[in-house]
C-alpha positions in Angstrom: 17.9 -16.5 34.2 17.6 -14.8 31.0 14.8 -14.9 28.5 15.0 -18.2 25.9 14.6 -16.9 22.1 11.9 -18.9 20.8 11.7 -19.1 17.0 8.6 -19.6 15.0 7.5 -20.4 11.5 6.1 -17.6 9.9 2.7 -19.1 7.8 -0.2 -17.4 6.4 -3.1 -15.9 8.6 -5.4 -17.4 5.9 -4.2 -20.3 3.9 -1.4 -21.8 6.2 1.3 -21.6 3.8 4.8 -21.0 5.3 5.8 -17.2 4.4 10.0 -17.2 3.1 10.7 -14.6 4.9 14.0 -12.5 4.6 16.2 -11.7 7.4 14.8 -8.1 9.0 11.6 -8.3 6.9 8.4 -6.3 8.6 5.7 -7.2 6.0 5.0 -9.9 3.4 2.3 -11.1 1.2 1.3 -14.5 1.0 2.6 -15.9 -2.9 -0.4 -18.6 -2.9 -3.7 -16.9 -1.6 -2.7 -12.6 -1.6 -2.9 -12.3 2.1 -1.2 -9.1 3.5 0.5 -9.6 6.6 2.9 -7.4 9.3 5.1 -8.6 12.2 3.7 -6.7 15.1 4.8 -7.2 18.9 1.9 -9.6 19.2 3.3 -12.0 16.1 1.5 -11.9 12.4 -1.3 -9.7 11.8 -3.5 -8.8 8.7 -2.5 -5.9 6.4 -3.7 -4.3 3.6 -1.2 -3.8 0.3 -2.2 -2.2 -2.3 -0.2 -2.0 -5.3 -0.8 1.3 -7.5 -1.7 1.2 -11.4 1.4 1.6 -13.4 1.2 4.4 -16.3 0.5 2.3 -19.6 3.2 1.6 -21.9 5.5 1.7 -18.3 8.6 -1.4 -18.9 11.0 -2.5 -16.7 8.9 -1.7 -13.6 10.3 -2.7 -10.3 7.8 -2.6 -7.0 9.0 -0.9 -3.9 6.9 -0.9 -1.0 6.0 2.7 0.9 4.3 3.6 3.9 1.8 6.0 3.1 -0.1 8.4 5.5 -2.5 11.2 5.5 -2.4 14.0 8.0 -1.7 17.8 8.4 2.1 19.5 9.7 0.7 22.2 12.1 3.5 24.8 13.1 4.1 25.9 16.4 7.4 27.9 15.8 9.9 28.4 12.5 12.9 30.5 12.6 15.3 31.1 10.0 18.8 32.7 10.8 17.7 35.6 7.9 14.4 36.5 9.0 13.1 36.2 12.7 9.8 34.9 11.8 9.9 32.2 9.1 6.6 31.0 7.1 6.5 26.8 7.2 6.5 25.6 3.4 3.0 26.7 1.6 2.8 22.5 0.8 1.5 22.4 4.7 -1.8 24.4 4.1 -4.2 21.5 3.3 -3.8 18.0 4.4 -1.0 15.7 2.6 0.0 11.9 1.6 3.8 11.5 3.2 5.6 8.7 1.6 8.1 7.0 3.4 9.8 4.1 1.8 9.6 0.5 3.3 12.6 -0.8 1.8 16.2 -0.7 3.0 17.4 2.5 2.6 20.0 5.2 3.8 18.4 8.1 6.4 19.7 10.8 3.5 17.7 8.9 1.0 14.7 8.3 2.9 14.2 12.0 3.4 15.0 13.1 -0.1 12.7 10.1 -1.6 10.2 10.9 0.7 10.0 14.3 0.4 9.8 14.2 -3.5 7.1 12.1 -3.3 5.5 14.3 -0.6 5.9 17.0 -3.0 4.4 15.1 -5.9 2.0 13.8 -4.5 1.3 11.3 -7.0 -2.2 9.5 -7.3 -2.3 6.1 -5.6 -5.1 4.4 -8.4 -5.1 0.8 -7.3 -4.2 -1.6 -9.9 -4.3 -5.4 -9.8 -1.6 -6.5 -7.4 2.1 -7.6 -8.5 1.8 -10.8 -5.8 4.7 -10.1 -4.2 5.6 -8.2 -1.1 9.6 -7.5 -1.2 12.1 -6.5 1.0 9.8 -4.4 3.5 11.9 -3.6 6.3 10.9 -0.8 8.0 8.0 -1.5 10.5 4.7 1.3 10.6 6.1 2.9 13.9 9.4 3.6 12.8 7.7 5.0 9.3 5.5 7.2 11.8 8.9 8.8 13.2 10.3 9.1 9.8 7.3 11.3 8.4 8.8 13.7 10.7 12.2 13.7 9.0 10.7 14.1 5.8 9.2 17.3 7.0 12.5 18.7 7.9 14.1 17.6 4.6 11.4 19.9 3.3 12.0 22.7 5.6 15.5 22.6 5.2 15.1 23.6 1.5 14.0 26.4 1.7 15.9 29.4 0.8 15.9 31.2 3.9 18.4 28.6 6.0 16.3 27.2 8.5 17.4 27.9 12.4 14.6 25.9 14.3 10.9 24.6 14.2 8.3 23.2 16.3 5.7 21.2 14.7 2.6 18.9 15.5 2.2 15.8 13.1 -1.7 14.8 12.4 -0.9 12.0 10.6 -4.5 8.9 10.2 -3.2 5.5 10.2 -0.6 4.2 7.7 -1.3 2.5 4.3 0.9 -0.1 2.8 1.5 1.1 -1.1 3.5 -1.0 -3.4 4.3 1.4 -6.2 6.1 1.1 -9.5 9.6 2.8 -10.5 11.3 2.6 -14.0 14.4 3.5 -13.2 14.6 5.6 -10.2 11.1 7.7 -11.8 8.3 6.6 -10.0 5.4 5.5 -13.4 1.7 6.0 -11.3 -1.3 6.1 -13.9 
């Protein structure tokens, strides 16, 4: 006999307040007390969001939500088809934020987004929060995997027309960022 499909009202950890959530939807923030909260295997749990201080005088700021983690890219192996041993991108020396956006998004934009903001790295200065969670649809595990795409969207820039590479991921645990765009030019303090 196969499995029923049980469907449950999503409400607040902490208020009780039904969440309106959107079809595919990962993460949400409650509209009448703040509460951050993620669909995990187990149903709702907390989560942190933290929405990053716009630069003053910004306008016309939309929020996009990011996944944001801290780690290190150790290389095992690079080869390029012009060199046989290929140095990794000098950006991998010292630890890094990885951005990976939350939102709905093609794989070719993921990894040139991410990696620009990877390359940026722009501060994350807390500011007071927006209220609103939107359209976060990509859940932490899949943002895990796509940290690794984002490396190779780097790699692949280089100049020296990358053949293969073997790398280790360190990455801590990931961060929900909300941060502010004008435009398509992200506006961080």
């Amino acid at each position: 006999m196969p499995a029923s499909v049980e469907l449950v009202l999503l409400k607040c950890l902490r208020c009780g307040r039904a969440i309106p959530a959107a079809e595919e939807e990962a993460a949400w923030v409650c509209a009448q007390c703040g509460q951050g909260m993620q669909l995990t295997p187990d149903g709702l749990a907390p989560l942190e969001v933290n929405w990053a201080a716009p630069r003053p005088g910004a306008s016309q700021i939309r929020w996009l939500p990011f996944w944001v983690f801290t780690g290190r890219v150790n290389f095992l192996r690079r080869e390029s088809y012009n060199v046989l041993k290929s140095a990794p991108d000098r950006l991998w020396e010292s630890p890094r934020r990885f951005y990976i956006p939350g939102f709905p998004t093609t794989l070719e934009q993921l990894g040139e987004l991410g990696a620009e903001l990877t390359r940026k790295q722009a501060a994350l200065k807390a500011g007071p929060p927006t209220g609103e969670l939107k359209n976060c649809t990509l859940f932490p595990d899949d943002a895990r995997q796509a940290v690794e795409f984002v490396v190779l969207t780097i790699e692949a820039k280089q100049k020296d027309k990358l053949k293969g590479v073997d790398f280790r991921l360190d990455l801590g645990e990931p961060e929900m960022w909300v941060l502010p765009f004008a435009g398509e030019t992200l506006v961080t303090a």
